[in-house]
N, C-alpha and C positions, 0 to 999 in steps of 0.2 A: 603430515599424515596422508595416505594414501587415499583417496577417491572411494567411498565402498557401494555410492546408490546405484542399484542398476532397475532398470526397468521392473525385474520381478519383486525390489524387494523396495523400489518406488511411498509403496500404501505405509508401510513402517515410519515414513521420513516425511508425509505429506497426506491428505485427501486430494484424491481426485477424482471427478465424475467421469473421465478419458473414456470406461467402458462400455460407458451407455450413449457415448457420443457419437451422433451423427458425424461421417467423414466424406466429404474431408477436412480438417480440420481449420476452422476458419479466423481463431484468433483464441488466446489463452488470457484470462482474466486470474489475478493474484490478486487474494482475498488475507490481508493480514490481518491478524488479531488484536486485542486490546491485551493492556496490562496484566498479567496474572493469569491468562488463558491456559492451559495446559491439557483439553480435552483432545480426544481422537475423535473424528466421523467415522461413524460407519456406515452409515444411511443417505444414501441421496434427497437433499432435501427438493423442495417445489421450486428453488432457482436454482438448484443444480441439473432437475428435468429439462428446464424451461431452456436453459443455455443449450444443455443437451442437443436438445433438438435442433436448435443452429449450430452445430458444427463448434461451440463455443466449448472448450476447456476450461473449468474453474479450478485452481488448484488453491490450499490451505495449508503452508507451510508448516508443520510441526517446530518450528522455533522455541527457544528458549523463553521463558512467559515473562523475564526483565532482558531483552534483548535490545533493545532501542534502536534493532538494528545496526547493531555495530557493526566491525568489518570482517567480522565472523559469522555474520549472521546475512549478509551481501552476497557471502561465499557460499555460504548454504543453500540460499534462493538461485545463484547463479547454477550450483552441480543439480540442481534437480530441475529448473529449466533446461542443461544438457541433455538427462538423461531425454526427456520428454519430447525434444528438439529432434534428435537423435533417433528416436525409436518410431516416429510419424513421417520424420525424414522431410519435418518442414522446411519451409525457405526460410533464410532469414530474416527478411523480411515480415514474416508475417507478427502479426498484430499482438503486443503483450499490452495490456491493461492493469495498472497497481493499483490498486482500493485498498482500504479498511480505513476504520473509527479511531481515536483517542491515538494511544500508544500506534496501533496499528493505521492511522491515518498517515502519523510520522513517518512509518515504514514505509508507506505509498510512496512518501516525497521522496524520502530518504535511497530507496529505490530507484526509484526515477534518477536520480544525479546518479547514482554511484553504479550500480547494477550493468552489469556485463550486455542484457536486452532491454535497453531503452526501452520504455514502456513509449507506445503514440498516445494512450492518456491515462492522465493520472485524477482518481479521482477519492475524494478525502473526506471525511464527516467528522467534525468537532476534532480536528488533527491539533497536534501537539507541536507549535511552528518556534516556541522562543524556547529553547532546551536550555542554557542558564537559566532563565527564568524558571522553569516549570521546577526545577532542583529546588527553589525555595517557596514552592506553592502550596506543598501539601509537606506535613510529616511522613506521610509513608514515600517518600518518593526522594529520598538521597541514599538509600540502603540501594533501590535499585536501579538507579546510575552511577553508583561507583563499583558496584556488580558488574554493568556490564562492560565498562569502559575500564575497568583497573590496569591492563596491561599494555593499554593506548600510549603510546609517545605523549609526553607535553605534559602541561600543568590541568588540572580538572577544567579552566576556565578556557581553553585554547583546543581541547578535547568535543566538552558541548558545544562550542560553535562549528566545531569540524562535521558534528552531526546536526545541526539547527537549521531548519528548513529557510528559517525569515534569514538567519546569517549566511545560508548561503547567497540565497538571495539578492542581500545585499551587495555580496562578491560578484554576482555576475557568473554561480556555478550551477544555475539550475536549467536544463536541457531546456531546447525554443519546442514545445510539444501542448496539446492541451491537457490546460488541469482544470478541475472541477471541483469548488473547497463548498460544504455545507457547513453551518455550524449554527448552534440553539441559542435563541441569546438568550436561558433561561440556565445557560450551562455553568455549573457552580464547580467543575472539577478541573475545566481546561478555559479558562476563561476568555471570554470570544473576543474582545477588546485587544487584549497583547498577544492574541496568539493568530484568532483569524481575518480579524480586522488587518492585524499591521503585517499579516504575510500579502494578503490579497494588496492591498493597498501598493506594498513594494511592487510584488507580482505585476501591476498595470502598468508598470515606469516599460516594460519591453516584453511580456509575454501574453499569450493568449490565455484568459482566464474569465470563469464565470463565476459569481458568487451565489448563493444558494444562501441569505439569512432566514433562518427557522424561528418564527416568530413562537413564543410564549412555551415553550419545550425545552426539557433538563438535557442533559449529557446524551449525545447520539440520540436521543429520541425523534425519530425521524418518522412524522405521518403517517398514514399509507399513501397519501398521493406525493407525496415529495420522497416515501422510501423507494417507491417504482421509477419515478427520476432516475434516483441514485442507481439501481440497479440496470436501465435502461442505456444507461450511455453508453456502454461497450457495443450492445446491436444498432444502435441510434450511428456510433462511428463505421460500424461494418457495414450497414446500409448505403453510408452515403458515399464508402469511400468504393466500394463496389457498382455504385450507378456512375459517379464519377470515372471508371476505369477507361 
């Protein structure tokens, strides 16, 4: 199929605060979603101001809400980073940031390895790291990884690892960049032990990585002093990497 996103019709296929940002644009943060998400923004919220005003791009892929980011969904993220690349007439160079929670934490990682603009950091909250495993963690959860992955090459078992953050890991295919994993150890949906325990733990054999355990907190529930963390890394890396220059 033919390429259809262009600039004007961008908001259809994505949220972005681009409008109301301060230029020149100084780095793009990709905000993926959890499991089941399927709303539109319309509204600028108080960290899309906030980025705003540094020059910061946050964009919200409209993806498919059982996507697990497959390689439909890599391609997706990659055509609307063109368009945006393309129409600001950035450098290459400049600065992509992968985040989101659960499902969408996956996507961060997921991201990060695969994705056409190398994110410089990836950063994750209660991310979904052992994809075989998560297949047999909950009942609702094999309708939609065989959803997304049906037309994939390979057996279902050789499929999930092709997507599994800790399995790429363990191959030696995840980009040398910082990641920043948080995760609740009160979390009863993605369980912090086999998913961010044993990605972090790999992670330290050769990458830069910081762990963020959330002491007595469910599923992404993330403080306010450790949610401003989470949302401060991307100006925290454009700070330094700009006094650094």
């Amino acid at each position: 199929m033919d390429k259809i996103i262009t600039y004007e019709t961008l908001r259809s296929f994505a949220y972005s605060n681009d409008a109301i940002c301060k230029q020149p644009v100084r780095g793009v943060v990709l905000s993926f979603t959890g499991l089941g998400q399927k709303d539109m923004f319309h509204e600028d919220s108080e960290t899309d101001i906030r980025y705003a005003k540094q020059g910061i791009v946050r964009i919200v892929p409209y993806y498919n809400p059982w996507c697990w980011m497959n390689r439909q969904t890599v391609d997706f993220v990659d055509e609307i980073l063109d368009v945006l690349f393309s129409h600001y007439n950035l450098r290459k160079d400049t600065p992509v940031f992968s985040t989101g929670g659960s499902m969408g934490g996956l996507c961060a990682l997921i991201y990060t390895a695969k994705g056409k603009y190398t994110p410089k950091v990836c950063v994750a909250n209660c991310p979904v790291c052992d994809l075989p495993y998560h297949f047999t963690e909950r009942p609702d959860l094999p309708r939609t990884l065989y959803s997304a992955f049906l037309g994939e090459e390979g057996t279902l078992e050789e499929i999930l690892e092709r997507y599994s953050p800790l399995h790429l890991a363990q191959k030696g295919e995840m980009p040398k960049v910082e990641y920043h994993v948080f995760h609740c150890t009160e979390d009863q949906l993605v369980n912090k032990q086999i998913h961010g325990d044993a990605f972090v733990n790999e992670m330290k054999k050769s990458h830069k990585i910081t762990y963020y355990p959330v002491l007595g907190e469910g599923h992404c529930q993330l403080p306010p002093a450790t949610k401003e963390k989470f949302r401060s890394i991307p100006e925290e890396y454009l700070a330094e990497s700009e006094k650094n220059r």
